[in-house]
C-alpha positions as CSV (number, residue, x, y, z in Angstrom):
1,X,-17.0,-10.4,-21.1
2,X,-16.4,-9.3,-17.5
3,X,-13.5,-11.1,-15.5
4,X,-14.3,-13.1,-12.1
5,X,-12.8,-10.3,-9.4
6,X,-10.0,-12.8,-7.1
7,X,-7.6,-11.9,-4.8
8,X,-4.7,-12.1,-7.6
9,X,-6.1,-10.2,-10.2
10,X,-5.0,-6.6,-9.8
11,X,-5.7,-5.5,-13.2
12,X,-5.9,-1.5,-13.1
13,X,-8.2,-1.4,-15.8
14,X,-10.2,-4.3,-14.6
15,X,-13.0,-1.9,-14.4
16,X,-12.4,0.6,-17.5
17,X,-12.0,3.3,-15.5
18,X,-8.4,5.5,-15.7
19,X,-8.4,6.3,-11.7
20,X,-10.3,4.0,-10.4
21,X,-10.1,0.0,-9.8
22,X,-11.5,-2.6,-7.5
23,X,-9.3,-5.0,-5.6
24,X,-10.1,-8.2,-3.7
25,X,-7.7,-7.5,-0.9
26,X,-6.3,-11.0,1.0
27,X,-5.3,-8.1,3.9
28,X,-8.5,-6.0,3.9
29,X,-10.9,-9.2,3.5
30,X,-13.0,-7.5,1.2
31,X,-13.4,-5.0,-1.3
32,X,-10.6,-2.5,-1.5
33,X,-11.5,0.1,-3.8
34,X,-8.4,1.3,-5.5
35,X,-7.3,4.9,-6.8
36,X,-3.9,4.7,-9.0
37,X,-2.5,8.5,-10.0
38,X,0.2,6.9,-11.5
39,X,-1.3,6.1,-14.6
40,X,2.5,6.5,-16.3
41,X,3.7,3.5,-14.5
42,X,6.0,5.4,-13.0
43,X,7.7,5.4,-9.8
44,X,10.5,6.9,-7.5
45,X,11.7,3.5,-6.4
46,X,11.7,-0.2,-8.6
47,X,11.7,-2.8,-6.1
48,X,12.2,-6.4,-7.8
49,X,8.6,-8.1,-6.5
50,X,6.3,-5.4,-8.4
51,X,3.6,-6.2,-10.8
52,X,3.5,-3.2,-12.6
53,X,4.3,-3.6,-16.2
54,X,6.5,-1.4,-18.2
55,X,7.7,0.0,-14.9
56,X,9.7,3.0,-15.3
57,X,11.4,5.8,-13.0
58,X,9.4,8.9,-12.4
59,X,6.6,10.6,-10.9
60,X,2.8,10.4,-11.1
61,X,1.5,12.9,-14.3
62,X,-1.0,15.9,-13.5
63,X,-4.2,14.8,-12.2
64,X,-7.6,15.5,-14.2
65,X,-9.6,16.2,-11.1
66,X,-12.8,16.2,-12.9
67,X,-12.3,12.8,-14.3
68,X,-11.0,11.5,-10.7
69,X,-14.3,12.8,-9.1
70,X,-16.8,11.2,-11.9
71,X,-15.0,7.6,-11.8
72,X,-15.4,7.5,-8.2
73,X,-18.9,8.5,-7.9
74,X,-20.0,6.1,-10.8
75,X,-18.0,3.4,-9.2
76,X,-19.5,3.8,-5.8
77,X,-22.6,4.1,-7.1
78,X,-22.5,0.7,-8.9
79,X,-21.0,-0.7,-6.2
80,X,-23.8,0.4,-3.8
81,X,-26.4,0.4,-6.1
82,X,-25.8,-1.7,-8.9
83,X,-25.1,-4.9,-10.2
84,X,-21.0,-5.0,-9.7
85,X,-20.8,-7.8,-7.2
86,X,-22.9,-10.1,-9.6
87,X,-21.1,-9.2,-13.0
88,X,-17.9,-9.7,-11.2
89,X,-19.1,-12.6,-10.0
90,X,-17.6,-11.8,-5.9
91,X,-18.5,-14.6,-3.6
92,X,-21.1,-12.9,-0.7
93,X,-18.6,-12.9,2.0
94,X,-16.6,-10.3,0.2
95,X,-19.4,-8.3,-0.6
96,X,-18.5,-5.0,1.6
97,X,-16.2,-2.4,0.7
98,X,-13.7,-2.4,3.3
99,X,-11.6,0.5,2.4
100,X,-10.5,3.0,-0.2
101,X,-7.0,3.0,-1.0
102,X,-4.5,5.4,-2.4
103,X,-2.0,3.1,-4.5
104,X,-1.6,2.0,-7.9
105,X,1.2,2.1,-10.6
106,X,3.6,4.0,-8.7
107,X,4.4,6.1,-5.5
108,X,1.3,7.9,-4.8
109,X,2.5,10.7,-3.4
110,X,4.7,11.8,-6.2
111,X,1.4,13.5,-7.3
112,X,2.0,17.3,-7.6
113,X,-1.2,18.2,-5.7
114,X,-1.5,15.1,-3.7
115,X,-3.3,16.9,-0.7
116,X,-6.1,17.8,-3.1
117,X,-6.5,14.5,-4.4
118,X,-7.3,13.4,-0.7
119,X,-9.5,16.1,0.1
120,X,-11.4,15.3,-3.1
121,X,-11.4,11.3,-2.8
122,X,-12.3,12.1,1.0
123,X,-15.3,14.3,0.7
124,X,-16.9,11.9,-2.4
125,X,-16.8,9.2,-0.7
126,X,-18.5,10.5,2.6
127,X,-21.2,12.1,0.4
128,X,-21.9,8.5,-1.1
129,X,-21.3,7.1,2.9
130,X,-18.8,4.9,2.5
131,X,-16.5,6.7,4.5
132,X,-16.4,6.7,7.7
133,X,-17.7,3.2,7.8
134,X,-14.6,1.7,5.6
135,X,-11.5,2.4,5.8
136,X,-9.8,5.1,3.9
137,X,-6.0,3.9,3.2
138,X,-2.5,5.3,1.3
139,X,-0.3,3.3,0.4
140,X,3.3,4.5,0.7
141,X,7.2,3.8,0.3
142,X,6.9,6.9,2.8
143,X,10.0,8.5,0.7
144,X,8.1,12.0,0.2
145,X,6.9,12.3,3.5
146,X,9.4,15.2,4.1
147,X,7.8,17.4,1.4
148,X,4.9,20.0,2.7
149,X,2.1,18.5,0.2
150,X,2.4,15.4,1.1
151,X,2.4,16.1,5.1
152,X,-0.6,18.1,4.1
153,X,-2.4,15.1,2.5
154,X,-1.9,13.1,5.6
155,X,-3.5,15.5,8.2
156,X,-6.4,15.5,5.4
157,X,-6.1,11.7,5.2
158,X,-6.2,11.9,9.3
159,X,-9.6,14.6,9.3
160,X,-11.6,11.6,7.6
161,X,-10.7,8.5,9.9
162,X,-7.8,7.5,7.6
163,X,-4.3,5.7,8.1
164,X,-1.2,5.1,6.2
165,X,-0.1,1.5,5.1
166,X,4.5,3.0,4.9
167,X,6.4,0.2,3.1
168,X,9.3,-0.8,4.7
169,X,10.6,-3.7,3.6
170,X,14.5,-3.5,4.9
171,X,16.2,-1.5,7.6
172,X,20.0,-2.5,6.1
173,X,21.4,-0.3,3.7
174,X,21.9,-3.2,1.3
175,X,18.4,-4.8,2.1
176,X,16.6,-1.4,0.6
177,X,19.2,-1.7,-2.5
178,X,18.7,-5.0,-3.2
179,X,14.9,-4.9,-2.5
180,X,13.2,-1.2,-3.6
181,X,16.4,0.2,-5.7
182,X,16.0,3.1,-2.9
183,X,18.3,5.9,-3.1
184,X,17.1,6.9,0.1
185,X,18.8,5.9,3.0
186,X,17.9,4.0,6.3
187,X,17.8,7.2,8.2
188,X,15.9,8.9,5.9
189,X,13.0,6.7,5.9
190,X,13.0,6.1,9.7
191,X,12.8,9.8,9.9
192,X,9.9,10.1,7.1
193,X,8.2,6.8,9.7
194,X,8.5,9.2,12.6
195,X,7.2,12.0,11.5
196,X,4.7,10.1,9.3
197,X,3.2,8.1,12.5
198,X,2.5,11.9,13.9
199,X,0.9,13.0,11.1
200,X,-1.8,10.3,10.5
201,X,-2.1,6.3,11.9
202,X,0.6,4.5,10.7
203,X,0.9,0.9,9.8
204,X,4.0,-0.6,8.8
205,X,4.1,-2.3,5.5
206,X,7.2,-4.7,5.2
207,X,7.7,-7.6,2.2
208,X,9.7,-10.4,3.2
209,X,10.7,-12.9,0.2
210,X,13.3,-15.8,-0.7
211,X,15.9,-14.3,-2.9
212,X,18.1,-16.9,-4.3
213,X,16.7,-19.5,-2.1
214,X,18.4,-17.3,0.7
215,X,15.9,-17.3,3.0
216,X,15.4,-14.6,5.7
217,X,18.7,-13.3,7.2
218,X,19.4,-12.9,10.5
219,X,21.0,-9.9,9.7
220,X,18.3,-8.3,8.1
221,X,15.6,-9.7,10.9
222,X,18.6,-8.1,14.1
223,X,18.5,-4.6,11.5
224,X,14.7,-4.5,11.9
225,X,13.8,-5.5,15.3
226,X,16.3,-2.7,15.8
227,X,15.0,-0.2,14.0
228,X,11.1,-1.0,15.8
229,X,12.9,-0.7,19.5
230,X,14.4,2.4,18.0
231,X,11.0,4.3,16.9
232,X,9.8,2.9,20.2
233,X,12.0,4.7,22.4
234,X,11.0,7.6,20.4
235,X,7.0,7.2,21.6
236,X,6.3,6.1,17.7
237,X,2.8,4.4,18.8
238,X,2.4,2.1,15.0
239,X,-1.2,0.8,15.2
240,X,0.1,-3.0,13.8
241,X,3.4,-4.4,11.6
242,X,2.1,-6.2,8.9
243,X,4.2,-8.7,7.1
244,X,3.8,-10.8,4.2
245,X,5.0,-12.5,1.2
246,X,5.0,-12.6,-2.4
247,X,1.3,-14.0,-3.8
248,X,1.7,-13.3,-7.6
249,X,4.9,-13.3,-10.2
250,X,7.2,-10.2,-10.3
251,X,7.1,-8.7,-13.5
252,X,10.6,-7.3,-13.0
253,X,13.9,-8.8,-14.2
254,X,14.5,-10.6,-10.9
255,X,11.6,-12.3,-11.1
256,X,12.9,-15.9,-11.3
257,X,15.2,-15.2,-8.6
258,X,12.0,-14.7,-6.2
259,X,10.3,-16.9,-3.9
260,X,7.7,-16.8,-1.2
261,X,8.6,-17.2,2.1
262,X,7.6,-20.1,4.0
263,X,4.3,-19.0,6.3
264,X,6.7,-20.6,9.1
265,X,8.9,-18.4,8.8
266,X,6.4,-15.2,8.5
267,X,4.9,-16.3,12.1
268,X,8.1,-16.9,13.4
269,X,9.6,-13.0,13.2
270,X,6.0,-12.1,13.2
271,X,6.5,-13.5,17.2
272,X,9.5,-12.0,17.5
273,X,8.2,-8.7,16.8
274,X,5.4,-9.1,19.2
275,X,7.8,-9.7,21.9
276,X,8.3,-6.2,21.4
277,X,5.1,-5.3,22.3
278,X,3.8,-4.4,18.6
279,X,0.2,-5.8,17.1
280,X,1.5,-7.9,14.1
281,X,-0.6,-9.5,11.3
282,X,0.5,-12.2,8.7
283,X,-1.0,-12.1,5.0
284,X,0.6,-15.2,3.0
């Protein structure tokens, strides 16, 4: 029996598939077509929102290329040909694949050879023509930007019309802690955003959440408006800041300790962010 395809199932093996799993993105508006390395569950970072289950600290296992490059040329195939939409039952306004997105059970590019992975994903899905008409998208905690493969994967992500979606959910020391269990520090991943943004199209990716009914800080809203004036200044040029909240239960020990944020409050630093002349978008 097939499941009904929604905006809150993310099931990775939805679709039976190892790599390859399809997503009805509330921030694409369609059909994200998903590619997840990290098979292991494993990831560099454990912040306290994620769905993953059995989450545990590491990097994404050696890629069977092979396997990658079949899954993703049936699975376009029964997209574009086939019967997906109606045995997934997708209702006809969602029926276009809007991108195809590097994410999955872990930090992408923890892969070993993560700029092969692109090339391969790339060229398959312009031979099938999906790209360049959707969107080709990684998704990032931007922590590895700094190592050459990586940097090498985003100029490949660049060559096929591609942009990165970088998570950055706190610009405080204690805001990365509490949220992503980051090691890495606030200057470190502003530096990885800088030279990520010259790399490829950058999008910043940034989780805001209630923890224990605290609300959003104005601490933690003075740290970030700081840190966008600061990339600014620097001739970072993000194409759009795109906040949101929480839309399904953490499946980490804080979980109970979570809330969404109010959609008031979203649109209200959402505004304050466009004062500073950046294109914002809201996803509740």
């Amino acid at each position: 029996m097939v499941t009904r395809l929604t905006t809150t199932n993310h099931s990775r093996d939805i679709a039976g598939l190892k790599y390859v799993y399809p997503v009805l993105s509330r921030r694409a508006g369609g059909l994200s077509i998903g590619i997840n390395f990290n098979i292991n569950n494993a990831c560099n970072w454990r912040c306290i929102y994620c769905q993953v289950p059995d989450l545990k600290i590491g990097a994404a296992p050696d890629l069977d290329f092979q396997l990658l490059e079949d899954e993703l040329r049936f699975f376009l195939d029964d997209v574009l040909n086939g019967d997906f939409y109606q045995r997934f039952e997708v209702d006809e306004d969602k029926r276009i694949i809007k991108d195809i997105a590097i994410s999955g059970n872990g930090e992408p590019t923890s892969l070993k050879d993560f700029d092969k992975a692109v090339a391969l994903i790339g060229r398959v899905a312009t031979e099938a023509g999906v790209l360049p008409q959707s969107n080709f998208v990684l998704i990032t905690n931007g922590s590895l930007v700094h190592r050459p493969s990586v940097q090498n994967g985003l100029k490949k992500l660049k060559e096929y019309g591609g942009e990165v979606w970088f998570k950055l959910d706190s610009a405080t020391e204690e805001g990365r802690a509490l949220m992503n269990n980051a090691g890495q520090s606030c200057q470190a991943s502003e530096d990885n955003l800088l030279l990520c943004a010259k790399l490829c199209p950058t999008k910043l990716q940034t989780c805001l959440l209630d923890y224990d009914k605290h609300g959003l800080s104005s601490k933690e809203k003075g740290a970030f408006l700081d840190l966008l004036r600061r990339i600014k200044t620097k001739g970072c040029l993000l194409k759009r800041v795109m906040l949101y909240t929480i839309a399904r239960p953490s499946l980490q020990p804080e979980s109970d300790r979570l809330e969404s944020l109010p959609v008031e409050a979203l649109n209200a630093f959402a505004d304050e962010i466009r004062l500073l002349g950046f294109d914002v978008l809201v996803s509740c």
